[in-house]
C-alpha positions as CSV (number, residue, x, y, z in Angstrom):
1,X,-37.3,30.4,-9.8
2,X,-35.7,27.6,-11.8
3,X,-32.3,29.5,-12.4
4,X,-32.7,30.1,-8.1
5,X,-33.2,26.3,-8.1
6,X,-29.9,25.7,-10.3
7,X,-27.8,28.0,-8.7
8,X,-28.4,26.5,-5.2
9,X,-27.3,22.8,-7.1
10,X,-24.5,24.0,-8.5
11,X,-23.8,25.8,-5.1
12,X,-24.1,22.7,-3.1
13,X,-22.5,20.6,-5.7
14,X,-19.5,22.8,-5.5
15,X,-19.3,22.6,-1.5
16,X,-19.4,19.0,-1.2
17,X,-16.4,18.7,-4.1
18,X,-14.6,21.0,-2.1
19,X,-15.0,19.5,1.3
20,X,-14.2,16.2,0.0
21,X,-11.0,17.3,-1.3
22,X,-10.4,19.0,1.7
23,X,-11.2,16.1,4.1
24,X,-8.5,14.2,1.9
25,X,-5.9,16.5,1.9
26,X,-6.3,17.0,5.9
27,X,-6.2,12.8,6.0
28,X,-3.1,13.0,4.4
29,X,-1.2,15.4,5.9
30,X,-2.4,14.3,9.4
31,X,-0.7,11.0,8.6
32,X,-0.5,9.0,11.6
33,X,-1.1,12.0,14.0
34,X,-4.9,11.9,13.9
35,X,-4.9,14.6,16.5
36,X,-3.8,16.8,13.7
37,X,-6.5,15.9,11.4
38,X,-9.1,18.6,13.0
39,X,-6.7,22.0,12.8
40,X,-5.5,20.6,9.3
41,X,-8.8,20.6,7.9
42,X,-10.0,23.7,9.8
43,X,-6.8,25.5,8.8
44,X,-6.7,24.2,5.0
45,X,-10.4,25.3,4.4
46,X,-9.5,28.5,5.9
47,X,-6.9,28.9,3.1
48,X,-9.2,27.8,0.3
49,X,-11.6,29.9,1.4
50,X,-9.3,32.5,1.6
51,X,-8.0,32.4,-1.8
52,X,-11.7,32.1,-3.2
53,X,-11.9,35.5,-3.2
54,X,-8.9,36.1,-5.6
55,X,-11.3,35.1,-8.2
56,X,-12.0,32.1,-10.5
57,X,-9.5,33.5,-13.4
58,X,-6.8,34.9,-11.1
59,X,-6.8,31.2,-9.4
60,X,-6.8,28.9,-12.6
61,X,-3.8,31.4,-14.1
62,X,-2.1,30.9,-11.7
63,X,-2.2,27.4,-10.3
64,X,-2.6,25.8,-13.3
65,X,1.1,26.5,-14.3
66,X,2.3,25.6,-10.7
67,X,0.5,22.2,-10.4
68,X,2.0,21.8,-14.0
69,X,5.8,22.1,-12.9
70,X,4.9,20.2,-9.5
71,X,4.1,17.4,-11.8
72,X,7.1,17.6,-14.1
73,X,9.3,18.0,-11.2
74,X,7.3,14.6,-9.3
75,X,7.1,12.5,-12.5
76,X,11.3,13.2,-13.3
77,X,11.4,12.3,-9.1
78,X,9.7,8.9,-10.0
79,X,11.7,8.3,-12.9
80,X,15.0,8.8,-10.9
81,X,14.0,7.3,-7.7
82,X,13.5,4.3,-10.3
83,X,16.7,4.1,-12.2
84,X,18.5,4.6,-8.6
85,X,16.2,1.3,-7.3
86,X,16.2,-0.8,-10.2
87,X,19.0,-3.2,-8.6
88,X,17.8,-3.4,-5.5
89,X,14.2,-4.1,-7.7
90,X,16.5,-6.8,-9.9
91,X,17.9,-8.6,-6.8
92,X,14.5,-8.7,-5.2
93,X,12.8,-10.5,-8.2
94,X,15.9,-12.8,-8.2
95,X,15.3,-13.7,-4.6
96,X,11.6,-14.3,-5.2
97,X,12.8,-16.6,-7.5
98,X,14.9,-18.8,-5.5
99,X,12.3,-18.8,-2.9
100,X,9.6,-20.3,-5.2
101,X,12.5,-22.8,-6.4
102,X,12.6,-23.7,-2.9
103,X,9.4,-23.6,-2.1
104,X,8.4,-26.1,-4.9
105,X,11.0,-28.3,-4.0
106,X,9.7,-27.9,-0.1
107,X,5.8,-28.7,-1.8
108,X,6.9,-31.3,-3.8
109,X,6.2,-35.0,-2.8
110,X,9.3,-36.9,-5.1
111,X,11.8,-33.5,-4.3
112,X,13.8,-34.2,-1.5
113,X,13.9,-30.7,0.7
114,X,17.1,-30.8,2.9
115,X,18.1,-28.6,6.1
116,X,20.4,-27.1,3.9
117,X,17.5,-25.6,2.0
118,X,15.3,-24.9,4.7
119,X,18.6,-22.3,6.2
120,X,18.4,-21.1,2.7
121,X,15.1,-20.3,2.5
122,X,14.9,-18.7,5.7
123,X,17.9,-16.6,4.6
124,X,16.2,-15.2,1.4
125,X,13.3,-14.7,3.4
126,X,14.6,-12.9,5.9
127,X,16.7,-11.1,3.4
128,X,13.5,-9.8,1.1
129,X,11.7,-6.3,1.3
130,X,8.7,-8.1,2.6
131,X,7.7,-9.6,5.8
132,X,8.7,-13.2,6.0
133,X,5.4,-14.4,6.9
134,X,3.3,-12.6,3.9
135,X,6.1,-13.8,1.5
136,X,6.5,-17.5,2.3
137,X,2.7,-17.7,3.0
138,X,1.6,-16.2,-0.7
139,X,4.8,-18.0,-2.1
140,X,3.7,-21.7,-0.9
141,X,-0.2,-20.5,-1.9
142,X,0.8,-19.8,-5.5
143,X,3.3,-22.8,-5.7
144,X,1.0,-25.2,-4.2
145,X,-2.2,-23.8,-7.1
146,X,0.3,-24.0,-9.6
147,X,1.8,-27.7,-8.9
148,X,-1.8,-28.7,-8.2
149,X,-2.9,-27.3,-11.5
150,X,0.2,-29.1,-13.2
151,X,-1.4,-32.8,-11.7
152,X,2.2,-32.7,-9.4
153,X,1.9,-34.2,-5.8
154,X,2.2,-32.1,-3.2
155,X,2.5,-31.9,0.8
156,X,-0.8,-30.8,2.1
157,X,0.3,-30.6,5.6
158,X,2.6,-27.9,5.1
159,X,0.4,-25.8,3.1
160,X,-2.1,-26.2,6.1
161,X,1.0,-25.7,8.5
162,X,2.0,-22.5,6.8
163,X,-1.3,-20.9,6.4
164,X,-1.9,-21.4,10.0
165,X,1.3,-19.7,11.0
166,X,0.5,-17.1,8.7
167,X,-2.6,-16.5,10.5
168,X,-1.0,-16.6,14.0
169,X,1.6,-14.1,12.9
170,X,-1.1,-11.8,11.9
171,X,-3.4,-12.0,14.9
172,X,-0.4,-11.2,17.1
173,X,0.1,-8.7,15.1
174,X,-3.5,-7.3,15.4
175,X,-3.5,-7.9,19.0
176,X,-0.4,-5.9,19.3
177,X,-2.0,-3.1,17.6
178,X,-4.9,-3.3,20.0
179,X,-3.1,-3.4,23.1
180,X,-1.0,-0.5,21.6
181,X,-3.9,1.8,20.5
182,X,-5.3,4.5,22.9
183,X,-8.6,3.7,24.3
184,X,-11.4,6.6,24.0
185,X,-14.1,6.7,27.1
């Protein structure tokens, strides 16, 4: 009765592993299609199911080796895709750097911030792997803590300024995301 008892544990603990990996998997490779999820996850548990029957041993000796390789082959992917990116990775920290120059300078009660630097700023904004919004928002965020933390004076208003377009950027961007979203009945 007990080994009954176990076996229907094990049994159940087994199915809920396996359809958790299998909901991810069918997550994943639906993407942004989520009218795919459904026959990915139908069709994927299929296949599992399917190979179950090869047999514990016959599975393990034989996927092991593959998922082995597939990592190889990803982590020498990773390491490539890196060397290939590191300037673009080396430019990017550079430009960060200028904008938190300029942002001080912008922050800073005795700097004087010109037009000069405000086109400059824009331009390594604009020119940065990240929206210009989430960049000069964080940037003046950190900046200000830091110059706060240092006992340096700082403009307030545009701290409250920029969080404020900050938040209006996002909310359009939410709303346009609603509006764009299919509505379910």
């Amino acid at each position: 009765m007990l080994g009954t008892a176990m076996a229907v544990v094990i049994f159940g603990m087994i199915f809920n592993t396996a359809i958790g990996m299998f909901y991810a998997f069918a997550k994943r490779a639906a993407g942004i299609r989520p009218n795919l999820y459904k026959p990915v996850l139908i069709g994927s548990t299929l296949v599992g199911f399917a190979c179950s029957f090869l047999g514990f041993k016959a599975l393990v000796g034989k996927l092991y080796p593959i998922i082995g390789w597939v990592g190889i082959v990803i982590i020498a992917l990773l390491v490539i895709r890196w060397i290939l990116d590191r300037p673009k990775i080396s430019r990017e920290i550079a430009r960060r750097a200028r904008v938190r120059d300029m942002v001080a300078k912008k922050l800073h009660r005795r700097r004087r911030f010109t037009r000069g630097d405000h086109q400059r700023l824009e331009a390594e904004l604009a020119a940065s792997n990240l929206p210009d919004h989430i960049l000069h928002g964080e940037t003046v965020e950190e900046v200000a803590d830091e110059l706060v933390k240092q006992g340096e004076p700082i403009d307030r208003g545009i701290v409250v300024q920029t969080r404020a377009e900050v938040e209006a950027v996002e909310q359009a961007d939410d709303e346009d995301v609603d509006t764009s979203a299919p509505r379910s009945n």
